[in-house]
C-alpha positions as CSV (number, residue, x, y, z in Angstrom):
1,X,-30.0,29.3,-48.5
2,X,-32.2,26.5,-49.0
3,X,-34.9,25.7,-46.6
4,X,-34.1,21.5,-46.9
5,X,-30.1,22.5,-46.0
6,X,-31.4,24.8,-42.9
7,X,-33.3,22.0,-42.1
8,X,-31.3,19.1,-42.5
9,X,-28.4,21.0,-40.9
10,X,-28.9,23.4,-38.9
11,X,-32.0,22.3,-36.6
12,X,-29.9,19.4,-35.7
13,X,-27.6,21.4,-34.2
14,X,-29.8,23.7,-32.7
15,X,-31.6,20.4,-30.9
16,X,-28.2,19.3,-29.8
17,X,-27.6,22.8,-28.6
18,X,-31.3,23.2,-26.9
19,X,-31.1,19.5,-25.6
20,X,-27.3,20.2,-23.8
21,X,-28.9,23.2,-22.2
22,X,-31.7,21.8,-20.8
23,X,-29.9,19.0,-19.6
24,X,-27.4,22.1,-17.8
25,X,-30.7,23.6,-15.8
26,X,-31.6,20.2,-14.8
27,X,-28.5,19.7,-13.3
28,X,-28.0,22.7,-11.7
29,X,-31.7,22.7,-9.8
30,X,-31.0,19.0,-8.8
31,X,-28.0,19.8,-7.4
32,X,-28.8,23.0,-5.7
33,X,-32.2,21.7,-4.3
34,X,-30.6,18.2,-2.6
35,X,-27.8,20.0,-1.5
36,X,-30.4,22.1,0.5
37,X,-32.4,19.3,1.7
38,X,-31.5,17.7,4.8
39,X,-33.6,14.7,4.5
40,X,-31.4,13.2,1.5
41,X,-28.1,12.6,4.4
42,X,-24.6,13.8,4.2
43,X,-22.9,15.4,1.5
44,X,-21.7,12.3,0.0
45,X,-25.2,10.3,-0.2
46,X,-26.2,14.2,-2.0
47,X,-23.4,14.2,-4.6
48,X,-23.9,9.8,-5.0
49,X,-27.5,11.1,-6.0
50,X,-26.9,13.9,-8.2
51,X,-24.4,11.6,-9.7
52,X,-27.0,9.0,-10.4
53,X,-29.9,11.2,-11.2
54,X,-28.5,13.2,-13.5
55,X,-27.2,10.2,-15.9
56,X,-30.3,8.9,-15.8
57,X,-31.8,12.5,-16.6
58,X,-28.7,12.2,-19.2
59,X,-30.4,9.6,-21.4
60,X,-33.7,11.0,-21.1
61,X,-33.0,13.8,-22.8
62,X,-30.7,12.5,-25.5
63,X,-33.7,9.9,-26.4
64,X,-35.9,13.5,-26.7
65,X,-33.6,15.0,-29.1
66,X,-32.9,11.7,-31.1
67,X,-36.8,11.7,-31.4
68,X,-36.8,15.2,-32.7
69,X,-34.0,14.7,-35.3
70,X,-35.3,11.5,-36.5
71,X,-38.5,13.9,-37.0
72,X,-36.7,16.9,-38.7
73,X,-35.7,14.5,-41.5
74,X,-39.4,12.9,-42.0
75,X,-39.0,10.0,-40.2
76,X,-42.5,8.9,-38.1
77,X,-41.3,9.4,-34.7
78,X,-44.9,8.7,-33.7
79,X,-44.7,5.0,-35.1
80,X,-41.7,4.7,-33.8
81,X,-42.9,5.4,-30.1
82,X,-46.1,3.4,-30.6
83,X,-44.1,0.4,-31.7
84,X,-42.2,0.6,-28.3
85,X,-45.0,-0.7,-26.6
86,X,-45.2,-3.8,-28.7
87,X,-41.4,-4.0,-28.5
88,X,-40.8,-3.4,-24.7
89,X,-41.1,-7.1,-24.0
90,X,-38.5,-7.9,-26.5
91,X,-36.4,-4.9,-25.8
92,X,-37.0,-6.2,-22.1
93,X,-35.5,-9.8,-22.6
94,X,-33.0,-8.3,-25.1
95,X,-31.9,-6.0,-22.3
96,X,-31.9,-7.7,-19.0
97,X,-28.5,-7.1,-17.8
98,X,-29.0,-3.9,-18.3
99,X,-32.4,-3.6,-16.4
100,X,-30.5,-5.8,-13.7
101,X,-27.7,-2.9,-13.4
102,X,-30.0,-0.3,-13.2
103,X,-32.2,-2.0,-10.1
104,X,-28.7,-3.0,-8.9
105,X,-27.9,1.1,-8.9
106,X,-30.6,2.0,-7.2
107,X,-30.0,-0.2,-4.4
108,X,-26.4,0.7,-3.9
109,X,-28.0,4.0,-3.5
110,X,-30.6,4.0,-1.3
111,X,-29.0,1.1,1.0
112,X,-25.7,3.1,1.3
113,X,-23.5,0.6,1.1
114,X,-21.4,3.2,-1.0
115,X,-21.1,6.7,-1.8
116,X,-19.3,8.8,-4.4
117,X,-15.9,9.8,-1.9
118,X,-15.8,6.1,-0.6
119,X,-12.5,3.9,-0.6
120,X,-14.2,0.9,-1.2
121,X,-12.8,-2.7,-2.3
122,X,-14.7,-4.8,-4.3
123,X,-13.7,-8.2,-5.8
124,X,-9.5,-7.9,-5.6
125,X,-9.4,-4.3,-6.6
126,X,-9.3,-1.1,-4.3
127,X,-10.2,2.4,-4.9
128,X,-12.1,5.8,-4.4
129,X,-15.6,5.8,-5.9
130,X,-15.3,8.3,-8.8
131,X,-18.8,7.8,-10.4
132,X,-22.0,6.0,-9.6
133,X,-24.3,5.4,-12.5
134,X,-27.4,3.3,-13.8
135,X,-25.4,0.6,-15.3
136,X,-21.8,1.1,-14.1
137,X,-19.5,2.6,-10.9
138,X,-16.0,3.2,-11.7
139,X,-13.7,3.4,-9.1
140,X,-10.1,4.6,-9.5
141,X,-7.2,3.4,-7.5
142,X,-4.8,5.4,-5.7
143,X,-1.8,4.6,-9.0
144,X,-4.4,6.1,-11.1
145,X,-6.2,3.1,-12.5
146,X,-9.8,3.3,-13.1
147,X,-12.1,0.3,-12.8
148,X,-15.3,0.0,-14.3
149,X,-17.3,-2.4,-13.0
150,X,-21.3,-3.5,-13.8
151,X,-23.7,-2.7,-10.7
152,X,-25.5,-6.1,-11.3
153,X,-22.1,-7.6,-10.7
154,X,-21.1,-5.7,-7.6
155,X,-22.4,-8.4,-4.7
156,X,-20.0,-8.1,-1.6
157,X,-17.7,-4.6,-0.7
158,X,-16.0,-3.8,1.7
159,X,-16.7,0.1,2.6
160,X,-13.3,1.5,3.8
161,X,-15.2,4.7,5.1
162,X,-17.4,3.5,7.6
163,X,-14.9,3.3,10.2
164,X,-10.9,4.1,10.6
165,X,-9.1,1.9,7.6
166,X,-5.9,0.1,9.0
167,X,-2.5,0.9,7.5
168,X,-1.1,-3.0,8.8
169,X,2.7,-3.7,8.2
170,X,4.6,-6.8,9.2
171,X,7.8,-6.2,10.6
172,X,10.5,-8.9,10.9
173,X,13.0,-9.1,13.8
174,X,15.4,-11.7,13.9
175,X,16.0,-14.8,16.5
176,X,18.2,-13.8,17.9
177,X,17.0,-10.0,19.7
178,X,15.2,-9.2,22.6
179,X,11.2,-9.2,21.9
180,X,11.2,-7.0,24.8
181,X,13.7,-4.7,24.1
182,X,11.9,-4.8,20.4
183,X,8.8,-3.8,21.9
184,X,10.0,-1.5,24.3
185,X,11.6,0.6,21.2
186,X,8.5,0.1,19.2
187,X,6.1,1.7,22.0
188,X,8.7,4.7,22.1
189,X,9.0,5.7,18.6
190,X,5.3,5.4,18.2
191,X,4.4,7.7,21.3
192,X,5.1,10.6,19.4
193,X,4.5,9.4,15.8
194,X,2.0,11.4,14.7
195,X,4.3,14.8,14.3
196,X,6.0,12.5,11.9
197,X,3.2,11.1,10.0
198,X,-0.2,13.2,10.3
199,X,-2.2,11.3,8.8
200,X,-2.2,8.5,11.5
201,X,-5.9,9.4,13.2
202,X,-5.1,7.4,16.6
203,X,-2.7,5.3,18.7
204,X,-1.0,2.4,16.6
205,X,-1.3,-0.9,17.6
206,X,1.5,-3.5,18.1
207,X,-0.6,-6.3,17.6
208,X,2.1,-8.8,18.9
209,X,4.0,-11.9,17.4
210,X,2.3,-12.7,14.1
211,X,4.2,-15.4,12.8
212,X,7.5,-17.6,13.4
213,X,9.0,-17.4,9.6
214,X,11.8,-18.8,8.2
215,X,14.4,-16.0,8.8
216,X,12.8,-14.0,11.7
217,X,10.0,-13.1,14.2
218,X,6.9,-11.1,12.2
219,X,5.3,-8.0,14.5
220,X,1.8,-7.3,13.2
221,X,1.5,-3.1,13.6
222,X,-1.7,-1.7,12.7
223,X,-2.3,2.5,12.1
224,X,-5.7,3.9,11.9
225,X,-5.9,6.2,9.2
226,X,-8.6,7.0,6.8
227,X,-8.5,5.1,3.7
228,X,-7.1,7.7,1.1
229,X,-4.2,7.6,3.4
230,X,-3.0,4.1,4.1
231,X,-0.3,3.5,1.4
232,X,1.1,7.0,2.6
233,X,1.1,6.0,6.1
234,X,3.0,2.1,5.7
235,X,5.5,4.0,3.3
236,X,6.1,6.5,6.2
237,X,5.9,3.4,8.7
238,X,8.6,1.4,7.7
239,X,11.3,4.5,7.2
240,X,10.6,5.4,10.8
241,X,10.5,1.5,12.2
242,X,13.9,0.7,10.2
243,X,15.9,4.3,10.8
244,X,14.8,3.4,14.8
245,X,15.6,-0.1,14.9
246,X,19.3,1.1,13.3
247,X,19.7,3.4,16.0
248,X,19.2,0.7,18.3
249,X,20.9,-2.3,16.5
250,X,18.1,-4.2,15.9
251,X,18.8,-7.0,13.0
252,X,15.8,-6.8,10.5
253,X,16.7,-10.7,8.7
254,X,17.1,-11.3,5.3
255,X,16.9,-15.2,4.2
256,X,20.2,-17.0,4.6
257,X,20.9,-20.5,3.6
258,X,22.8,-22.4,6.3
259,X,25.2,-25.4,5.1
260,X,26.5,-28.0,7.8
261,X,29.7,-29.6,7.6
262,X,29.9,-33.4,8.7
């Protein structure tokens, strides 16, 4: 075969293959050597840095290869990376946002407002931190929707995982019950709540009278739970809180228009 068609074709490939391996050892010595190393926290700062060092790691080595293709098929590499020093300014201004998500990354980092685990919120949208990277974190919520949003961008969160998350559910009663017979059956059913939903990580909280509505008194209830858990645990909530109020005739309103007669 001729020498050009090995050339053109098959060293290529064999950088690609070369540059995939490499980038395989890499990650496997990061990961086992911070996963060894006490002084880099808990598991999930560990697998937040892994994550972020080995996509930046990522594009080092696909630069590499490019540079070694472009040079298999004659092209100066060398110019090319000499020119980079006369271009870095421009490639600087051109690429701000991008220099602005990668400073933003490493600050997410190394501050811990978030790791790679977390249920975090940020902006309207909640979710588990899938991914941490130089430019972008994605976060996926719990129906399966992924969000991917610039680091540069990401300026207030709330960390779900740095405490107990709340499962909070309002519960309407109407005017006409007993608030402390409506308590009284509340505190009960929740005394032993937990071998019905085990996911609730301490005592629930009737928070008291939230609001006066239109049909019906609003109880605030609050369950701590960790974060993955809360939808679980309000789903679970309410069953329980409406199968007990039934058992003890407790009206739960509904609107109703009321017409007088002169």
């Amino acid at each position: 075969m001729d020498k050009t068609v090995i050339r053109e074709i098959f060293a290529p490939i064999f950088i690609i293959i070369c540059a995939t391996i490499v980038y395989k050892i890499v990650h496997a010595i990061l990961k086992k050597a911070l996963l060894r190393d006490p002084k880099f926290g808990d598991a999930a700062k560990k697998k937040t840095l892994i994550s972020l060092i080995n996509n930046i790691f990522k594009y080092i080595i696909a630069a590499i290869a490019i540079l070694m293709i472009l040079d298999n098929f004659g092209i100066d590499t060398k110019a090319i990376i000499a020119s980079l020093g006369v271009g870095i300014a421009v490639v600087g201004l051109a690429l701000q946002d991008l220099l602005k998500d990668f400073v933003a990354g490493i600050f997410i980092v190394f501050e811990n407002q978030f790791n790679v685990g977390d249920w975090v919120t940020i902006g309207d949208f909640r979710g588990e931190v899938i991914s941490i990277g130089p430019k972008s974190v994605r976060i996926k919520s719990y129906t399966g929707e992924v969000k991917i949003i610039a680091n540069r961008l990401i300026t207030e969160v709330i960390n779900h995982n740095i405490k107990d998350d709340m499962a909070l559910i309002d519960v309407s009663v109407s005017y006409e019950e007993d608030l402390d017979k409506v308590e009284s059956v509340l505190i009960n059913l929740f005394k032993n709540i937990k071998e019905e939903i085990p996911e609730i990580n301490n005592q629930i909280q009737i928070l008291g009278v939230d609001d006066l509505g239109e049909s019906g008194i609003i109880y605030k209830i609050a369950a701590p739970c960790d974060p993955v858990t809360t939808f679980t645990v309000q789903r679970k909530l309410r069953k329980l809180i409406k199968q007990e109020f039934d058992k003890n005739s407790i009206t739960i309103p509904y609107k109703q228009v009321v017409i007088h007669h002169e």
